[in-house]
N, C-alpha and C positions, 0 to 999 in steps of 0.2 A: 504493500500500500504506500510506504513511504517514497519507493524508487516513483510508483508512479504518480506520485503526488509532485516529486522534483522536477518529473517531465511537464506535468501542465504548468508547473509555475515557469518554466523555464521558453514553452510555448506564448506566454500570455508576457510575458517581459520583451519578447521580439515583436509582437503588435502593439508595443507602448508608445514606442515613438515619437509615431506620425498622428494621434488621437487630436494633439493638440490642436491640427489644422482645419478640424472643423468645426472651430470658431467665428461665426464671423463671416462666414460664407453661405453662399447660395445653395441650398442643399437640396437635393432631390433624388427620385429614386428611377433604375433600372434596371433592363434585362440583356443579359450576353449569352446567346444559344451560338454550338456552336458542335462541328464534325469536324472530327478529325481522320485521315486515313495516314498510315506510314509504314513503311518496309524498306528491302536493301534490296541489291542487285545479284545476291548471289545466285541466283535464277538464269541471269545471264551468264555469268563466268563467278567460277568458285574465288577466281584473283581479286572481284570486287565485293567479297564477304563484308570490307571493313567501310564502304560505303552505302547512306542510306539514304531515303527519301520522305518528307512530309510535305503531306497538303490539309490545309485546313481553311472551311467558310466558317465564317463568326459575322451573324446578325447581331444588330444593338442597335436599343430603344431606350428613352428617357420620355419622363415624364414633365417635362418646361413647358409644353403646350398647354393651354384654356380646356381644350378638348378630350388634353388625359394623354396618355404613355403612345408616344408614335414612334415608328422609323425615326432613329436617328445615323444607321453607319452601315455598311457593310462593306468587309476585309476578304479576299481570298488570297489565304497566303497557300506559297510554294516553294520548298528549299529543299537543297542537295547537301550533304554533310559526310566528313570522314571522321572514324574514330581511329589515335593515334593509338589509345591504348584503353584498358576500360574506364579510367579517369577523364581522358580529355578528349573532345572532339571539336572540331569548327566548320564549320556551315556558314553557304551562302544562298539568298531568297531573295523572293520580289513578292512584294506587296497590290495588289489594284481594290483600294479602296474606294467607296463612292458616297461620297458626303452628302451629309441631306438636313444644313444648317434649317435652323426654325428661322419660317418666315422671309429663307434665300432659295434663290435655284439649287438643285443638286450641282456638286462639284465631285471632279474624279481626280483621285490622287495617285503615282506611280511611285512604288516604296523600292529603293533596294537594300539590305542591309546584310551584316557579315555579325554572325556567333561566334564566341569561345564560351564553351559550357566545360563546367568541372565538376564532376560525382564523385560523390567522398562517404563512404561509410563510416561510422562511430557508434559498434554495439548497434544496437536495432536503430538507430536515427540515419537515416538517409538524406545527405546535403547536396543541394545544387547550388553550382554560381553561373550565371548568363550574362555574359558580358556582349553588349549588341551595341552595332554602331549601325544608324537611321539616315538612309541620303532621301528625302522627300524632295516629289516635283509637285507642284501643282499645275494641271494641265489648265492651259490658256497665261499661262505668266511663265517670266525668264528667271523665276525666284527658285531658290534651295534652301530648305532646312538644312540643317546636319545637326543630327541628336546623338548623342552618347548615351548608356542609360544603362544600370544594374540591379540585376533579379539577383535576392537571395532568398532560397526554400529549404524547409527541411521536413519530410515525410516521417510516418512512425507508423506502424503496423497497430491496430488495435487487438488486444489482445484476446485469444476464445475465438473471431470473427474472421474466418480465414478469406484473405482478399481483398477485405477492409483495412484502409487507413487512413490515418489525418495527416493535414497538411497544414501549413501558416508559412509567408511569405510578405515581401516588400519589394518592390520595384522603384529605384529612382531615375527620371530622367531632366535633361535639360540642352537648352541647343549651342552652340560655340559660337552660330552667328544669327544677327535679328532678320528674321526672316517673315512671308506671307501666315505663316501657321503658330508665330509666338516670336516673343522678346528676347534677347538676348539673356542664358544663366538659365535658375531652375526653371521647372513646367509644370514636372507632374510631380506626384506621386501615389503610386497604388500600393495598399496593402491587400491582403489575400488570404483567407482559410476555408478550407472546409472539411471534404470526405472524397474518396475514388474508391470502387469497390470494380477489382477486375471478375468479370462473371466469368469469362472463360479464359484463355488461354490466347484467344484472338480481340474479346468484348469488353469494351472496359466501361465504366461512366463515373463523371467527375460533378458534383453538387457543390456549391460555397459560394461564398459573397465578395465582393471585390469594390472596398471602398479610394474611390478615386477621385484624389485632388486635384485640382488646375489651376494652376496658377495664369489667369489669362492677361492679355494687354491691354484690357479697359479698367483692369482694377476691380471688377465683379469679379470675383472668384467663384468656383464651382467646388463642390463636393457631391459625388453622384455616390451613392449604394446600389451597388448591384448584384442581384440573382445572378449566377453565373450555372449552366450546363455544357457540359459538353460529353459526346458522344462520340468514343475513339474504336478503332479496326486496326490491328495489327496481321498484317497479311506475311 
């Protein structure tokens, strides 16, 4: 009881943080659905075992409308990635986002962006770090983002519940130069927890909340809550 009493405390010390920043801000709630599909090429040639593949759609709605919770985003991401060794791997992707500002025409975004992810076991805690750099176009302008920004998560099997576990995470990002999509310095930040329970061997689903900061360039700040699903296939 004691061991896992030092784990929830030790979970609930890593979503401290960032609590303070929704203070003060615009707050609101939504929803992030989302599929994910991913595998490797050893199908093709046994030589390319150590490279793999994900694609993932992720819908998202807010509720800032008169009218109640609409369309507010959707993301199809796609990337290619090598593992060095079972610690480290790096991956490259493109993003085509299609923005759907309240009260503007939809806008379409082209993302490309480069991972270093690093898996660390410690006793049953399972660690990620996701180090992601963000080159944002927006189509119809000669403008660029470039965002830098770090995920750090750590899983734990629930105990008795085989295939279930928890998770808790924080993401920070911010841009290097002031560009069409934000200010120059921080932006965001998201924290993250919930539950993933793999059903089978191929089927997984991911349930939690993802509370997410913005720091915008009008000075109205944003704090969204969001339901998070997603629905993963490993082929």
């Amino acid at each position: 009881m004691n061991k896992l009493y030092r784990r929830m405390i030790l979970m609930t010390l890593l979503a401290m943080p960032v609590s303070g920043f929704a203070a003060g801000v615009n707050n609101m709630f939504g929803f992030w659905g989302s599929v994910t599909l991913q595998g490797d090429f050893k199908a093709l040639s046994p030589k390319l075992d150590k490279f793999n593949w994900l694609i993932m759609n992720q819908t998202r709605t807010r509720d800032d409308s008169p009218a109640g919770s609409r369309f507010s985003e959707n993301l199809l991401f796609s990337q290619i990635g090598y593992n060095f060794n079972e610690h480290a791997s790096l991956w490259m992707g493109y993003t085509h986002d299609t923005l759907a500002p309240l009260d503007k025409p939809f806008a379409q975004e082209n993302r490309a962006y480069q991972d270093f992810v690093w898996k660390q076991s410690v006793g049953d805690f399972n660690f990620i770090s996701r180090t992601r750099m963000d080159e944002r176009f927006l189509e119809g302008t000669n403008d660029a983002g470039y965002r830098p920004r770090q995920l750090l998560m750590v899983k734990h099997p629930i105990p008795y519940l085989d295939g279930l576990s928890a998770y808790v995470g924080d993401e920070v990002m911010f841009y290097v130069n002031k560009n069409v999509f934000g200010k120059q310095g921080f932006s965001e930040n998201r924290i993250f927890s919930g539950l993933s329970y793999q059903i089978t061997h191929h089927i997984g689903v991911d349930l939690g909340y993802m509370g997410q900061y913005i720091d915008t360039t009008s000075g109205n700040n944003i704090f969204t809550h969001n339901l998070q699903v997603n629905f993963g296939y490993k082929f």
